[in-house]
C-alpha positions, 0 to 999 in steps of 0.5 A, a space after each residue: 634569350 627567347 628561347 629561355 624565356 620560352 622554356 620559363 613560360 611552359 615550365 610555369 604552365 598547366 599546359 606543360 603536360 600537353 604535347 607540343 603541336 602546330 596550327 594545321 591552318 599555317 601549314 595547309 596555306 604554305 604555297 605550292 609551285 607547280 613548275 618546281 613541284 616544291 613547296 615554297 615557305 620562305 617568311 611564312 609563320 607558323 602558330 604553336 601550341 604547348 610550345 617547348 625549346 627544342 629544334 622546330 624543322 619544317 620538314 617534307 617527309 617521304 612515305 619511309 619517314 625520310 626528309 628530303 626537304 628541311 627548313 629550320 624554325 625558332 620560337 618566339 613566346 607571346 607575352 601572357 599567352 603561355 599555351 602558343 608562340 609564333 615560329 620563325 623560319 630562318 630560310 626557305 626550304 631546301 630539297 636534297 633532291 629534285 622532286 618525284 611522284 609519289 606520298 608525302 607528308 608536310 610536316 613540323 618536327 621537333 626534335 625528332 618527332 612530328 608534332 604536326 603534319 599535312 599528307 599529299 600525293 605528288 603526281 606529274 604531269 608531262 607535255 611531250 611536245 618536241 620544241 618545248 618540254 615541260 612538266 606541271 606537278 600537281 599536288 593532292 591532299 586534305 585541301 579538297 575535303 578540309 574547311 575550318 570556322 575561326 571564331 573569337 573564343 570569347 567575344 559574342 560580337 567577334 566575326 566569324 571567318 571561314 577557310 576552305 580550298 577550291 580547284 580551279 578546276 572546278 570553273 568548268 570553263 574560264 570563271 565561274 561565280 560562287 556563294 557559301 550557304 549557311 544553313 541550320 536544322 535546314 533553314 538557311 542563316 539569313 546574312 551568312 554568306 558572301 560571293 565569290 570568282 574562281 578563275 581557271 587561271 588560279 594556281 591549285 589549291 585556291 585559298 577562300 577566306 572569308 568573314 561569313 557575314 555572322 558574329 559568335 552570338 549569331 551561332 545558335 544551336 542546331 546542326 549546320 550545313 555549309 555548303 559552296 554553290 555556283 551561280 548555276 547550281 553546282 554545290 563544290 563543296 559541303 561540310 558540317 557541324 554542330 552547336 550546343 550550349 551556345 559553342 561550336 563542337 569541336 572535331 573528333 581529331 581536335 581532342 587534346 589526346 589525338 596523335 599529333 600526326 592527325 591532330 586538327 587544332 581547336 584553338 590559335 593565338 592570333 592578332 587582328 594587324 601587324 601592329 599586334 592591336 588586338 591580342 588573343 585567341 580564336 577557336 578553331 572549328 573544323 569541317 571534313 567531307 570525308 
């Protein structure tokens, strides 16, 4: 029944030229185990965008486009939101073979074709000690050089929150105690900002999201700058973008027409708690250093 009410609903839309895409977001915040070297999806949503019937796969694909982890989806169509659904996983991951070093890409496939995807690079690291031989696999990709504002589409008063991922790595020692710096035309925004630990001891990559400490209204035109800074200095991470008219621009691979293979979504369906209270969407603004 899902499913045919989801076919209705894009049938019915003016989205239903547009290809069909999933919320990057879901898929760069999928967990990661270092012991295994797999990634760990089980009970983790995914948004869609332009949804269509069809068979969604949570797929890990290989550099020859080989999938040697697949995990199936199912969509589930939100009511008046013809141009998003939630996908649901029907169980966890399963490898066909034990994991080894090299290029990778976490991908959504829909009959065949990827509709979304997240590349990385798989290394190993070995400990050679006799008594007790271990392996700790570390994962490389778009986390370093990736952050994203998600603003309320159309709510002046809305809370601007934003994402990006530190290395733990990166407390050059036990902890280390960090802030986000917001600046526009070179003048700091006055209130945007928050504190933050990074511990040594924190799983790579760490998540950070945080309500910047402004609304949409407070986003006034100009160039910005957002950069983390340690309490001693240190910038870890710097990124920008751009306001004009009183809207964020979206990034260059956010255009409607960019593969879907590198496409960074420009909006999200999302709810503000379990209980679906608030119903709508949220403008996705990203950032890369690269």
């Amino acid at each position: 029944m899902r499913l045919l009410a989801l076919a209705l609903l894009v049938a019915a839309s003016p989205h239903a030229q547009q290809l069909p895409a999933v919320d990057v977001l879901d898929l760069m915040r999928i967990p990661f185990n270092d012991d295994r070297g797999t990634f760990l999806a089980r009970g983790h949503e995914i948004g869609a965008l332009f949804p269509t019937d069809g068979d969604y796969q949570l797929a890990v694909l290989d550099a020859a486009g080989t999938a040697v982890a697949t995990m199936r989806y199912v969509p589930r169509p939100y009511d008046g939101q013809v141009a998003f659904a939630e996908l649901e996983p029907r169980r966890d991951l399963v490898y066909t073979s034990s994991p080894e070093p090299g290029a990778y890409r976490l991908a959504v496939v829909l009959d065949g074709d990827v509709v979304g995807a997240v590349p990385f690079t798989l290394s190993a690291q070995t400990d050679d000690d006799p008594f007790a031989p271990s392996t700790t696999w570390q994962v490389e990709g778009p986390w370093r050089t990736t952050a994203l504002l998600s603003v309320p589409s159309d709510d002046p008063d809305g809370d601007v929150t934003v994402w990006y991922w530190l290395d733990p790595a990166d407390a050059g020692g036990e902890s280390v105690r960090f802030r986000e710096v917001l600046t526009r035309d070179g003048l700091e925004v006055e209130g945007a900002g928050t504190d933050g630990m990074l511990f040594a001891s924190f799983e790579a990559p760490f998540e950070r999201s945080q309500r910047l400490g402004i609304d949409r209204g407070d986003l006034e035109d100009g160039d910005y700058d957002l950069e983390v800074v340690t309490a001693d200095g240190r910038t870890l991470r710097s990124f920008g973008f751009r306001v004009e008219g009183g809207v964020p621009v979206a990034h260059s691979r956010s255009a409607l027409d960019t593969p879907r293979d590198r496409f960074l979504t420009p909006r999200a369906h999302r709810r503000s708690d379990q209980s679906g209270g608030w119903n709508g969407t949220v403008d996705r603004v990203w950032m890369t250093s690269e």
